[in-house]
MARLUMVEX-834169 format. One record per residue (C-alpha): residue number from 1; chain; y, x, z. Coordinates in nm, 4 decimals. Layout:
% residues N
+------+------+----------+----------+----------+
: tipa : loba :       yy :       xx :       zz :
+------+------+----------+----------+----------+
:  NUM :    A :        Y :        X :        Z :
...
+------+------+----------+----------+----------+
END
This chain:
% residues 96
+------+------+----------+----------+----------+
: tipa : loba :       yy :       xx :       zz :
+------+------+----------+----------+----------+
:    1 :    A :   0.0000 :   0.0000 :   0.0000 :
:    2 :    A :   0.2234 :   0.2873 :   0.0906 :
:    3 :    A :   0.2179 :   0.4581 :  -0.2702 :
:    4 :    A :   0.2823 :   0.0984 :  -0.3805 :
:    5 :    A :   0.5787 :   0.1004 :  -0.2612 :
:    6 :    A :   0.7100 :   0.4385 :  -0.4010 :
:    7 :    A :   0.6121 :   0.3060 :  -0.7624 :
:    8 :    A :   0.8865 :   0.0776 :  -0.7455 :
:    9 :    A :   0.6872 :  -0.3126 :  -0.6636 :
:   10 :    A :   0.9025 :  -0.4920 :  -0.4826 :
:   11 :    A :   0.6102 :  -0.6825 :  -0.3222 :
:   12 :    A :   0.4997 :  -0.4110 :  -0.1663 :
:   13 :    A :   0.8134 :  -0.3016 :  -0.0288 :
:   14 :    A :   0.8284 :  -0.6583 :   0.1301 :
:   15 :    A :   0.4776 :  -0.5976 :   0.2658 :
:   16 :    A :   0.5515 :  -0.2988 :   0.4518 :
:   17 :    A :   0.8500 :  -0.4296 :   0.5803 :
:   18 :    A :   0.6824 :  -0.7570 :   0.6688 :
:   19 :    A :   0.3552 :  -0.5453 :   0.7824 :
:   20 :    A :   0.6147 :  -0.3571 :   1.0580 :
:   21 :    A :   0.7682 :  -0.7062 :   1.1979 :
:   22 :    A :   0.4223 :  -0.8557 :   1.2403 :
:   23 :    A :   0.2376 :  -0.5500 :   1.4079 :
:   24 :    A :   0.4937 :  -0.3079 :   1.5880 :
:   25 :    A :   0.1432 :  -0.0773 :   1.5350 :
:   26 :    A :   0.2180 :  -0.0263 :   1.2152 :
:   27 :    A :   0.6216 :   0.1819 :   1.2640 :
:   28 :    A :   0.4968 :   0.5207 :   1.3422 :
:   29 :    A :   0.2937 :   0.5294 :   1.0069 :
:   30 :    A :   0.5541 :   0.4012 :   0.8085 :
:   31 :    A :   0.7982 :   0.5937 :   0.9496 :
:   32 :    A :   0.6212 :   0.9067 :   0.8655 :
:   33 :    A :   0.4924 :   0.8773 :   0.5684 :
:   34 :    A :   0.8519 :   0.7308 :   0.4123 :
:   35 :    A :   1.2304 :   0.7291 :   0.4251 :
:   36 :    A :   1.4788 :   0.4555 :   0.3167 :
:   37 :    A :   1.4838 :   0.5981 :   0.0394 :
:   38 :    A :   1.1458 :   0.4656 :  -0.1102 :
:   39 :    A :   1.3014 :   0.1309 :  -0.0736 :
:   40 :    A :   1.4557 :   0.0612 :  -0.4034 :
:   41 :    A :   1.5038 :  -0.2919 :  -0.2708 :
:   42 :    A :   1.8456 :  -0.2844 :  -0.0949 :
:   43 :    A :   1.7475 :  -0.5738 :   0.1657 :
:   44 :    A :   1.3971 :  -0.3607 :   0.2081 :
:   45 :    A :   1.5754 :  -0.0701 :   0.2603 :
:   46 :    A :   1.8409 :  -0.2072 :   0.5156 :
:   47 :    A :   1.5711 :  -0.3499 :   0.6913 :
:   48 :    A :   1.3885 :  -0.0167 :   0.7008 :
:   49 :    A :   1.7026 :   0.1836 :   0.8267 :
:   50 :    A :   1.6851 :  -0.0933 :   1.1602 :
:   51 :    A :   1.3420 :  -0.0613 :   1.2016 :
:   52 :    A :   1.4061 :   0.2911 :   1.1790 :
:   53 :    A :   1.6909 :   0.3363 :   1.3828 :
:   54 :    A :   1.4870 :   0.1083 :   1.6992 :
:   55 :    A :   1.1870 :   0.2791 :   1.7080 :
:   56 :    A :   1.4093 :   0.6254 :   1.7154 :
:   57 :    A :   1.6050 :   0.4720 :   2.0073 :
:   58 :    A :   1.3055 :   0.3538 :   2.1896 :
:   59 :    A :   1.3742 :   0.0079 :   2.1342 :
:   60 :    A :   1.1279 :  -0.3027 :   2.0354 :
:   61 :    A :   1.0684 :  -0.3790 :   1.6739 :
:   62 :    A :   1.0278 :  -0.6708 :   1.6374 :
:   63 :    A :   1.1610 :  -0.9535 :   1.4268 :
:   64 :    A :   1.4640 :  -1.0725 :   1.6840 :
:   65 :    A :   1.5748 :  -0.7081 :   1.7431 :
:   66 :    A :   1.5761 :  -0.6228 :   1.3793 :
:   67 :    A :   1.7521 :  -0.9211 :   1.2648 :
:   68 :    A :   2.0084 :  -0.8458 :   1.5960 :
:   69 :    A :   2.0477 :  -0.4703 :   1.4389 :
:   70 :    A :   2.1067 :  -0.6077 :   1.1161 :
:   71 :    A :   2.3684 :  -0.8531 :   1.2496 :
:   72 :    A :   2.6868 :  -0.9008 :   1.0485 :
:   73 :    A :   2.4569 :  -0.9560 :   0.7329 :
:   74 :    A :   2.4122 :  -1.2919 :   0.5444 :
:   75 :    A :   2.0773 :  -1.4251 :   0.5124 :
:   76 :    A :   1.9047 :  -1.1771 :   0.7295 :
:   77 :    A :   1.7640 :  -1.4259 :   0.9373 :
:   78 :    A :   1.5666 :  -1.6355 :   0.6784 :
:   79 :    A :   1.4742 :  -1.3168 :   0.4648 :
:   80 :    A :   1.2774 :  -1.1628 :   0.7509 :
:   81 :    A :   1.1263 :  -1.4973 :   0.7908 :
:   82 :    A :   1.0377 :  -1.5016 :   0.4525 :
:   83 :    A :   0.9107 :  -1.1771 :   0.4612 :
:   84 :    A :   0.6617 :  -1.2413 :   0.7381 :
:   85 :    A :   0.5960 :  -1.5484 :   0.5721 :
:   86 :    A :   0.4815 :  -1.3821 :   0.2762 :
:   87 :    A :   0.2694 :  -1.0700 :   0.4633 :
:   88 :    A :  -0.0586 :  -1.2764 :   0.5870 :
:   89 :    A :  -0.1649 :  -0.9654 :   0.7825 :
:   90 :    A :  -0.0515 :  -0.5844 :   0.9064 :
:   91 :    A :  -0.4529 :  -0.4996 :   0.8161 :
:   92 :    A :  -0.3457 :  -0.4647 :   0.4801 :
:   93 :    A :  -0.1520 :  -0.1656 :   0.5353 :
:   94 :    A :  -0.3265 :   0.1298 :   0.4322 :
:   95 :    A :  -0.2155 :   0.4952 :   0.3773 :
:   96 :    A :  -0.2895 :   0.6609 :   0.0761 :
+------+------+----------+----------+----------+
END
């Protein structure tokens, strides 16, 4: 799923993403195996740099502290829902 992501699908970006608000398990691989910079989505990669920026601080991940790092966005709020809504499972995750 991971390489996915760095060819460019956006549905994969949206699975990581989504994979990291349903199973706060999943942040430490992400994190290092990518950087915002994979993210060619811009919402992806915003959401990214807040997952990012929580999990260096120490702080939850989770879908109510990500939104509340992301506040001052539009729409944040119903695209992580819709995000989660879209990522039946973290288990999908996979390095590669």
């Amino acid at each position: 799923m991971i390489a996915a992501v760095q060819d460019n699908s956006l549905d994969a970006q949206q699975s990581v993403i989504g994979s990291m608000l349903l199973d706060d398990r999943c942040v430490p691989l992400v994190l290092s195996r990518m950087r915002a910079e994979d993210f060619v989505d811009g919402t992806c990669r915003a959401t990214f740099r807040a997952v990012q920026k929580l999990a260096l601080s120490g702080r939850p991940v989770d879908p109510v502290t990500v939104v509340d790092e992301m506040s001052g966005k539009e729409g944040y709020v119903q695209w992580v829902q819709s995000v989660m809504e879209l990522t039946p499972t973290a288990a999908t995750l996979k390095p590669t």
